[in-house]
MIDOSE-1310 file (N, C-alpha, C; in nm, 2 decimals, decimal comma, always signed):
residues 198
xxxx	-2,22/+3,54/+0,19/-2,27/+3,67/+0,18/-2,35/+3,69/+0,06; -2,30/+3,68/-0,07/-2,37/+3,71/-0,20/-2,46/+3,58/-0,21; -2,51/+3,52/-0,16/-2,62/+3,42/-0,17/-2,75/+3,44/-0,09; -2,70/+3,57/+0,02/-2,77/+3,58/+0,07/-2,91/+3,66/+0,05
xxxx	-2,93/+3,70/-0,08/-3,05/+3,79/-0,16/-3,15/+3,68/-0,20; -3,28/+3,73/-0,22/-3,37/+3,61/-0,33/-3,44/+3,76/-0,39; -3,44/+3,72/-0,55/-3,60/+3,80/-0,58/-3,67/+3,74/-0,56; -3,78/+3,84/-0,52/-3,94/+3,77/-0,47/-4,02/+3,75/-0,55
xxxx	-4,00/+3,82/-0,67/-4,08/+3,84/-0,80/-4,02/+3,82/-0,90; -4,02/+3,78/-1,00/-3,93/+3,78/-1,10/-3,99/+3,92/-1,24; -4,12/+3,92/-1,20/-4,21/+3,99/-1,25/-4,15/+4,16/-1,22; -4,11/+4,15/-1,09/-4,07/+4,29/-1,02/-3,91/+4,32/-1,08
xxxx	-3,85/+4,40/-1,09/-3,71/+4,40/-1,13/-3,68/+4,52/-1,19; -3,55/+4,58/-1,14/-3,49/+4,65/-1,20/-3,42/+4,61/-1,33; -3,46/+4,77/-1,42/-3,46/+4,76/-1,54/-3,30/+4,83/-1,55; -3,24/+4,75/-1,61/-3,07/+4,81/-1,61/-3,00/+4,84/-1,74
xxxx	-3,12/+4,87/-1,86/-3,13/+4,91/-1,98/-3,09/+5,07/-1,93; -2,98/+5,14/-2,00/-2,94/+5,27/-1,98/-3,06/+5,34/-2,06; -3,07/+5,45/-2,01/-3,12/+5,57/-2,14/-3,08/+5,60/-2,24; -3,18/+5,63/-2,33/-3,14/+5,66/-2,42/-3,06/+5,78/-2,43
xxxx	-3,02/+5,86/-2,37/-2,95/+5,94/-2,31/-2,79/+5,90/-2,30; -2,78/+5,74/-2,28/-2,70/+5,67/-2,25/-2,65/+5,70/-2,10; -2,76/+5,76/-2,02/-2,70/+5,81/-1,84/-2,71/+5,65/-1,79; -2,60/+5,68/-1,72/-2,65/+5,47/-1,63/-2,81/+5,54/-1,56
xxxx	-2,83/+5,41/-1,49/-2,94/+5,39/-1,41/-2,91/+5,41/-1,30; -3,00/+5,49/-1,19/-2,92/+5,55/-1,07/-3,06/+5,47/-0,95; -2,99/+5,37/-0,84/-3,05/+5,31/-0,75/-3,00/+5,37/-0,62; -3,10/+5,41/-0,55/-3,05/+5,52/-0,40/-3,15/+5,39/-0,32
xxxx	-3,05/+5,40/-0,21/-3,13/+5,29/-0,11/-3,15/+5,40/+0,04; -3,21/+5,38/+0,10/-3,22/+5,47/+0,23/-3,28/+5,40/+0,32; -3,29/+5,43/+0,45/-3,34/+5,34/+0,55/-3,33/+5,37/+0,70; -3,33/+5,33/+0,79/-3,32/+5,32/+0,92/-3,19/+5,33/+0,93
xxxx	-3,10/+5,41/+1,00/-2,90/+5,33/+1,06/-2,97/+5,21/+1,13; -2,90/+5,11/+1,06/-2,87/+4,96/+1,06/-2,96/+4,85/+1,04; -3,01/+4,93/+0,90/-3,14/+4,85/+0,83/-3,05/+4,72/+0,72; -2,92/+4,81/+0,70/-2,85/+4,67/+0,62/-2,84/+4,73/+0,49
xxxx	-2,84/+4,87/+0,49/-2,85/+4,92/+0,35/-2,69/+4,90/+0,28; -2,58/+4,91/+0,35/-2,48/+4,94/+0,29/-2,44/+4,80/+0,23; -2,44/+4,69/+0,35/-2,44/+4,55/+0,34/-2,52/+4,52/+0,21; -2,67/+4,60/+0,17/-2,73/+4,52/+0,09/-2,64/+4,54/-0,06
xxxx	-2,63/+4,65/-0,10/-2,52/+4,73/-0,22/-2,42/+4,63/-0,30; -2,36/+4,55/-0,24/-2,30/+4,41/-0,29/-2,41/+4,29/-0,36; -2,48/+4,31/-0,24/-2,56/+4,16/-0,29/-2,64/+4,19/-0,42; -2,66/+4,33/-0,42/-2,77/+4,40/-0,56/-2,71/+4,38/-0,63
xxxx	-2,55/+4,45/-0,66/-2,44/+4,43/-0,75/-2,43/+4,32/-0,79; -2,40/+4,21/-0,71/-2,41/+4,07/-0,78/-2,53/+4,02/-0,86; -2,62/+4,04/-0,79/-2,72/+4,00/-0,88/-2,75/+4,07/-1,01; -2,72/+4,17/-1,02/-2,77/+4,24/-1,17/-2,62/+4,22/-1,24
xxxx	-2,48/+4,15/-1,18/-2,38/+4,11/-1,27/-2,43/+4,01/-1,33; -2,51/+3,91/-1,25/-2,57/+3,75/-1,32/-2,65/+3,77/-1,44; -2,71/+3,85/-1,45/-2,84/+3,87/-1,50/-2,79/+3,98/-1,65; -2,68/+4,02/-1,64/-2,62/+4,07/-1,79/-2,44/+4,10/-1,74
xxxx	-2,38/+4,07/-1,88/-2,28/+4,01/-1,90/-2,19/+4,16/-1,91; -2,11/+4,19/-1,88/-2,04/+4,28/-1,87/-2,08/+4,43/-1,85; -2,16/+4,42/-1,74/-2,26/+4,53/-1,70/-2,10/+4,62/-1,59; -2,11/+4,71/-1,61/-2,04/+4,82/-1,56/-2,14/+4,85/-1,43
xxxx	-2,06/+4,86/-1,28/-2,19/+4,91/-1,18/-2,09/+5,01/-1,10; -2,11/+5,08/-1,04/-2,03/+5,17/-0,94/-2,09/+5,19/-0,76; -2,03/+5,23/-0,70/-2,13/+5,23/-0,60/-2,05/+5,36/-0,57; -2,15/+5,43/-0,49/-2,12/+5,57/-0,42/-2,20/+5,57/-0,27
xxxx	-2,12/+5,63/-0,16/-2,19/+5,64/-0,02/-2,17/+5,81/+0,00; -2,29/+5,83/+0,04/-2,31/+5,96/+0,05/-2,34/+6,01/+0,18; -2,26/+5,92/+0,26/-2,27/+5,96/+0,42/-2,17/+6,01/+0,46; -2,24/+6,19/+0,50/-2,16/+6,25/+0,50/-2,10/+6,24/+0,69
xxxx	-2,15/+6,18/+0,78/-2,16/+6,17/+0,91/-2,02/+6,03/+0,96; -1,99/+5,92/+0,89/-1,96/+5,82/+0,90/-1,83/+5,76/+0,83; -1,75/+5,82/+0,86/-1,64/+5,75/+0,77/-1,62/+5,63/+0,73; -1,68/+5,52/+0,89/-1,59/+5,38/+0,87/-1,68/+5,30/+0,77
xxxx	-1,84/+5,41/+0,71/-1,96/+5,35/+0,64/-1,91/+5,38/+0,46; -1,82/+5,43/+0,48/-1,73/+5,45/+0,33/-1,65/+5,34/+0,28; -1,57/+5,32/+0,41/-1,43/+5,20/+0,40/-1,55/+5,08/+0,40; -1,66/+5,07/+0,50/-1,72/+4,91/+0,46/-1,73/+4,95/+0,30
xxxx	-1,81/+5,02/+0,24/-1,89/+5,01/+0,09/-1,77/+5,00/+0,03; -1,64/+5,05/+0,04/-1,52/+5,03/-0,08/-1,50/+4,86/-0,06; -1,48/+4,80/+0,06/-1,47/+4,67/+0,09/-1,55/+4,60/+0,04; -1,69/+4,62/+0,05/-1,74/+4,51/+0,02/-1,79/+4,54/-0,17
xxxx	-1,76/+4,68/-0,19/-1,73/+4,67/-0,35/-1,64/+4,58/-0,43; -1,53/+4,62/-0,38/-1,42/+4,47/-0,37/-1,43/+4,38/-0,44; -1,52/+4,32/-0,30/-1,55/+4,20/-0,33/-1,66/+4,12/-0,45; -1,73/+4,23/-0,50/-1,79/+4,21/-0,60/-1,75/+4,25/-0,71
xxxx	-1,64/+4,30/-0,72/-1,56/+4,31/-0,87/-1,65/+4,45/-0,87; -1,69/+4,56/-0,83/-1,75/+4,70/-0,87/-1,67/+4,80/-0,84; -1,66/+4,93/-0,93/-1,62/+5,00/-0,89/-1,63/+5,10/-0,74; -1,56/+5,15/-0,64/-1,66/+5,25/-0,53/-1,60/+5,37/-0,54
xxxx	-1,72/+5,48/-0,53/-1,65/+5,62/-0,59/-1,65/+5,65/-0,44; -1,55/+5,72/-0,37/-1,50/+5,74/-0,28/-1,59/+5,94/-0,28; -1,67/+5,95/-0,21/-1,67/+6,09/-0,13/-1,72/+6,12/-0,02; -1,64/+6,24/+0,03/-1,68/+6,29/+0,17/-1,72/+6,46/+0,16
xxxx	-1,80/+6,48/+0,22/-1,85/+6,65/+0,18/-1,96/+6,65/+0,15; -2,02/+6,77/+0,15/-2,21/+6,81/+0,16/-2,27/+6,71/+0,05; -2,43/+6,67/+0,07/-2,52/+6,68/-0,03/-2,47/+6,76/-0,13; -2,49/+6,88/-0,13/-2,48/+7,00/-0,24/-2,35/+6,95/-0,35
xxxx	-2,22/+6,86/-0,26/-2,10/+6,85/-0,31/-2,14/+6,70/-0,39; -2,18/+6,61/-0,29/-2,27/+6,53/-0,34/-2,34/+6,49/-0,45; -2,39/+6,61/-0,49/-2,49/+6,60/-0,58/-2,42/+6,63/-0,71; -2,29/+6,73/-0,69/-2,27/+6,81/-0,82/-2,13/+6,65/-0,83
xxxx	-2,11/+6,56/-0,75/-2,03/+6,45/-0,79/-2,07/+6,36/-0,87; -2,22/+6,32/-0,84/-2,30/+6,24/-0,90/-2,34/+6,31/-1,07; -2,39/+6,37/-1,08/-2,37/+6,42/-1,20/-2,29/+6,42/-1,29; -2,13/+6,45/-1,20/-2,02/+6,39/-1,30/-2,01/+6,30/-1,35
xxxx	-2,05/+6,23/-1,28/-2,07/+6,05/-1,29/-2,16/+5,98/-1,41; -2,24/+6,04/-1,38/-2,35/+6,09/-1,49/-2,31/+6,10/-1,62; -2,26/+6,21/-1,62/-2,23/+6,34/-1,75/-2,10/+6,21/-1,82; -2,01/+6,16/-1,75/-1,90/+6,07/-1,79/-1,98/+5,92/-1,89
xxxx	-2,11/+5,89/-1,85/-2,13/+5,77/-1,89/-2,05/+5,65/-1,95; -1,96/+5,62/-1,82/-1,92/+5,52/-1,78/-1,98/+5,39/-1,71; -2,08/+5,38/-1,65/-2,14/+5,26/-1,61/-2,28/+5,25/-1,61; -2,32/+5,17/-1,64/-2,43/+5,12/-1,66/-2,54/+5,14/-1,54
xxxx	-2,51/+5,15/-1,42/-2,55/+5,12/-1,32/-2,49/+5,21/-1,14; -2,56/+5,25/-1,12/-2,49/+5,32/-1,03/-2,59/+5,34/-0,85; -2,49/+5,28/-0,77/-2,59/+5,23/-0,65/-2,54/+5,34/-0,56; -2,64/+5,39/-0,48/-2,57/+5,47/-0,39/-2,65/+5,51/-0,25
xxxx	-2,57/+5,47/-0,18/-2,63/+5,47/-0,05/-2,58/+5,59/+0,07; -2,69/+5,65/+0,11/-2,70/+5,74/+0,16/-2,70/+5,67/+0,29; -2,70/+5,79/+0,44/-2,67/+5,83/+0,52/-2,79/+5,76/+0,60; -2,74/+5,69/+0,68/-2,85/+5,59/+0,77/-2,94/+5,68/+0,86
xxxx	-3,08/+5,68/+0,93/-3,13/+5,78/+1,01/-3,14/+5,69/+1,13; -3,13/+5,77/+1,26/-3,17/+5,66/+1,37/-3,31/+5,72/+1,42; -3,38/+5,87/+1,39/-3,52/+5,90/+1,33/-3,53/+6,04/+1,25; -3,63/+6,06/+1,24/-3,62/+6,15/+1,12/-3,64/+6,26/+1,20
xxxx	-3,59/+6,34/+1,24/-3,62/+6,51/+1,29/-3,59/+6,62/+1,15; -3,62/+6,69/+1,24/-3,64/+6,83/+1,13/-3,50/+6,85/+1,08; -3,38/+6,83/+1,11/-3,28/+6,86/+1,05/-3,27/+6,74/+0,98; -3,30/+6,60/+0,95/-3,31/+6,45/+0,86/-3,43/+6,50/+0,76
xxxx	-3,47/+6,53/+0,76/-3,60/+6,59/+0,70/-3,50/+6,67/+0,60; -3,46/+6,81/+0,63/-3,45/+6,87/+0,53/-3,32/+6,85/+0,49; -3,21/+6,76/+0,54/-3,11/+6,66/+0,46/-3,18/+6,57/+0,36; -3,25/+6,48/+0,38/-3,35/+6,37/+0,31/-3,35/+6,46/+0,16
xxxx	-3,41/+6,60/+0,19/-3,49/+6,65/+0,05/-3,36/+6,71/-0,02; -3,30/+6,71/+0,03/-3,14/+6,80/-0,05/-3,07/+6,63/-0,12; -3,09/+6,54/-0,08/-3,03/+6,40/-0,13/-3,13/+6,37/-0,22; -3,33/+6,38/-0,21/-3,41/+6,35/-0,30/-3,42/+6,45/-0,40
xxxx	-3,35/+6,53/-0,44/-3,37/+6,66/-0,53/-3,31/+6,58/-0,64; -3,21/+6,44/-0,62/-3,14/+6,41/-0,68/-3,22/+6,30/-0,82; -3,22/+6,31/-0,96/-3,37/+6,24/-0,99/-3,28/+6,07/-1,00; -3,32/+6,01/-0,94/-3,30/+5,85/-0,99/-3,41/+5,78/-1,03
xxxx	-3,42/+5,63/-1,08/-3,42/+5,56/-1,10/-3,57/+5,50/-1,04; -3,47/+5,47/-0,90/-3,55/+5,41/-0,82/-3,47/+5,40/-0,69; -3,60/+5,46/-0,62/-3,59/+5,48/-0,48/-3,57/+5,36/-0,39; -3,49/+5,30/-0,30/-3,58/+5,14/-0,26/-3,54/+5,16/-0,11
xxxx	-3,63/+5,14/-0,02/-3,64/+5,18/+0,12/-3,62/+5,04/+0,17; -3,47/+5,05/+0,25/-3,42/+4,89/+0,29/-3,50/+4,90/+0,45; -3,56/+4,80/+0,45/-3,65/+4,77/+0,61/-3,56/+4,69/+0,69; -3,52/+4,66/+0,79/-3,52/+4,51/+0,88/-3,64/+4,47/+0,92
xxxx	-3,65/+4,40/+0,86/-3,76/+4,29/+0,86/-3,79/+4,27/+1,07; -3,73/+4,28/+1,11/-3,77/+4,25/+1,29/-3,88/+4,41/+1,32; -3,89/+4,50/+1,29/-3,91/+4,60/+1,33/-4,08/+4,55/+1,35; -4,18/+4,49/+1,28/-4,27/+4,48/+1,34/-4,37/+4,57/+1,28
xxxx	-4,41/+4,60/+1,44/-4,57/+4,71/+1,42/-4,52/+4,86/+1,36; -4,38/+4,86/+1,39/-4,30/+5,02/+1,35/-4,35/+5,06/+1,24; -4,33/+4,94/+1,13/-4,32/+4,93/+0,96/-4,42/+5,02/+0,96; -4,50/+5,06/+0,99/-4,61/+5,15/+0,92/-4,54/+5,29/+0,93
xxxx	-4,50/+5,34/+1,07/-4,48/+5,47/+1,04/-4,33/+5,53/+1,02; -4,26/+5,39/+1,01/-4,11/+5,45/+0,96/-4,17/+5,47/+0,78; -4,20/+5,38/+0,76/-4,23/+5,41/+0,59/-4,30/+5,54/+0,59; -4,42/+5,56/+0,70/-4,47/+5,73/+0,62/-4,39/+5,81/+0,64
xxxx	-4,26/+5,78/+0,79/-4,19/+5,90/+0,75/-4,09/+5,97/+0,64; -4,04/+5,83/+0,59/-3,97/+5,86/+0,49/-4,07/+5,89/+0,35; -4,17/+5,86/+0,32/-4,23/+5,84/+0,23/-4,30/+6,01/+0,20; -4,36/+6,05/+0,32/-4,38/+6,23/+0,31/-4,26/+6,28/+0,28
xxxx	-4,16/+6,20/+0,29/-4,05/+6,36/+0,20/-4,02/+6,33/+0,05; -3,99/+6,17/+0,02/-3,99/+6,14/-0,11/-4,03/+6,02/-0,15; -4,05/+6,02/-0,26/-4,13/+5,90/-0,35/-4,04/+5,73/-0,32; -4,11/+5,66/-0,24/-4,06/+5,56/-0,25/-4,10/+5,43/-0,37
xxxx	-4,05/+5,39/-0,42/-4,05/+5,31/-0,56/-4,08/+5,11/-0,50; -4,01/+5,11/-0,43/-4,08/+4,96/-0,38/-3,89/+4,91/-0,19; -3,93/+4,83/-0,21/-3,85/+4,77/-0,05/-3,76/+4,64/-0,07; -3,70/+4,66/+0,00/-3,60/+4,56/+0,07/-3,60/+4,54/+0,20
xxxx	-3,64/+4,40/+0,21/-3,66/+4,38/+0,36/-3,55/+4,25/+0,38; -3,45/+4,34/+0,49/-3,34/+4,25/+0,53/-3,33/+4,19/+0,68; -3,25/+4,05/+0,65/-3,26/+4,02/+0,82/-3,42/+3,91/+0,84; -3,47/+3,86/+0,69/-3,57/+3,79/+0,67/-3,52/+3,62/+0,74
xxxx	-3,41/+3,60/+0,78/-3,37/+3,47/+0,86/-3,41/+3,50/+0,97; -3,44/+3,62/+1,04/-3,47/+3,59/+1,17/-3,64/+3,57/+1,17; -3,64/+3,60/+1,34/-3,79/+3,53/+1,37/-3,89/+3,70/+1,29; -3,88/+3,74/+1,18/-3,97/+3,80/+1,13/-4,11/+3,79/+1,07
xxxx	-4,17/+3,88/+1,11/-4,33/+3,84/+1,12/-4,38/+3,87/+0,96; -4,37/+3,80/+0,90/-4,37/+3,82/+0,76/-4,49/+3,87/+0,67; -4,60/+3,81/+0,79/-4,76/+3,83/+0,73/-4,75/+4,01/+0,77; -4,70/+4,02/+0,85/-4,72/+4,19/+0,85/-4,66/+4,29/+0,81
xxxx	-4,51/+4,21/+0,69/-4,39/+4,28/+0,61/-4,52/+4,28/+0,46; -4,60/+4,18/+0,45/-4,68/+4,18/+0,31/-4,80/+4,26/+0,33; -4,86/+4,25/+0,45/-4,98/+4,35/+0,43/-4,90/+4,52/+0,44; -4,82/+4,50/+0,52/-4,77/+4,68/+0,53/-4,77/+4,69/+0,34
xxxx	-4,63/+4,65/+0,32/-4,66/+4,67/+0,15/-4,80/+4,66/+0,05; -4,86/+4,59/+0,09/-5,02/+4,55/+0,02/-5,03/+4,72/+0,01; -5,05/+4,76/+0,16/-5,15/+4,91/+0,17/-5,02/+5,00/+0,13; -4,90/+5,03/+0,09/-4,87/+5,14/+0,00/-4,86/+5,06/-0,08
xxxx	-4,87/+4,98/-0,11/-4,88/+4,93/-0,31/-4,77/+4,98/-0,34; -4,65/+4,93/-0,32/-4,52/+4,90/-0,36/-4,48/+4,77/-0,36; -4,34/+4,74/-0,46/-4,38/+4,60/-0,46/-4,19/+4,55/-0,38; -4,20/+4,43/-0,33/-4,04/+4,44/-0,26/-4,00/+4,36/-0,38
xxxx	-3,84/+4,38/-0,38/-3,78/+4,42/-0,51/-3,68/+4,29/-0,45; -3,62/+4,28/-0,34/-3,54/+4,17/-0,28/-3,55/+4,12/-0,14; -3,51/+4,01/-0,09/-3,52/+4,01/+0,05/-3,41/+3,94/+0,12; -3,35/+3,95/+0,20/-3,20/+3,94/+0,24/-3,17/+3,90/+0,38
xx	-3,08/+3,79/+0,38/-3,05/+3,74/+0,50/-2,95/+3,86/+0,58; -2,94/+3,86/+0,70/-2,82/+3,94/+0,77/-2,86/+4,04/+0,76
């Protein structure tokens, strides 16, 4: 499982230097339901444990729809030696938890993965912007890499409500068409940040 990441870039990377503020760094992933976002939250974790030596990370799931998408993220926190902040209840509640989290500056690092879409309607839409009011870091929009000709207008959907920062494209062992995961990215000029088996 944790071997399953590569950076693509070494040039591209999250910066895990706190603020001067001393607030951790806050990483929101979002995506399609069953792009691999929750699955991906470990493999990130590990890799930014390699990469500095007693880095504090936490993870938080902010899916308010899915119980059993809480118990995976504490499990496979686990397994990576990270902390998982356990909530269930609104955005609104959501938001004023994350801040605590915040205000506490306790970890360095804070990943949190929101609520999977299976498409975006007007009630995902104006959920989306009640979760993006939230300021992070860096936005990173997990793809499965099989989706194809889609890639173009799942990214504008999500991309009209909030700033997307660069990609994760997971599920890159299968028969994925790769030349058309790099030209999609070429034309928004974002750069993929990791790319992931499974």
């Amino acid at each position: 499982l944790l071997r399953e990441i590569k950076i693509v870039n070494h040039n591209v990377k999250i910066n895990i230097a706190k603020h001067k503020n001393k607030q951790p760094v806050l990483i929101m992933l979002s995506g399609l339901h069953g792009s691999g976002k929750t699955s991906t939250i470990p493999k990130i974790a590990y890799t930014l444990k390699k990469s500095k030596e007693n880095i504090k990370i936490a993870a938080i799931s902010f899916d308010n729809k899915r119980p059993t998408s809480q118990q995976q993220l504490k499990l496979l926190s686990k397994k990576v030696d990270i902390n998982f902040i356990e909530h269930i209840g609104t955005y609104e509640s959501a938001k004023i938890e994350l801040q605590k989290i915040i205000a506490n500056n306790i970890y360095d690092v804070v990943l949190v993965d929101i609520r999977g879409r299976s498409n975006l309607n007007t009630e995902d839409i104006e959920d989306l912007k009640k979760v993006y009011e939230i300021n992070v870091d860096y936005h990173l929009m997990v793809i499965d890499s099989t989706l194809g000709h889609y890639l173009t207008s799942i990214i504008n959907s999500f991309n009209n409500v909030a700033k997307i920062d660069g990609f994760i494209f997971t599920k890159i062992d299968t028969d994925a068409k790769c030349g058309l995961l790099f030209n999609t990215v070429f034309k928004y000029k974002k750069p993929i940040f990791f790319l992931t088996n499974g």
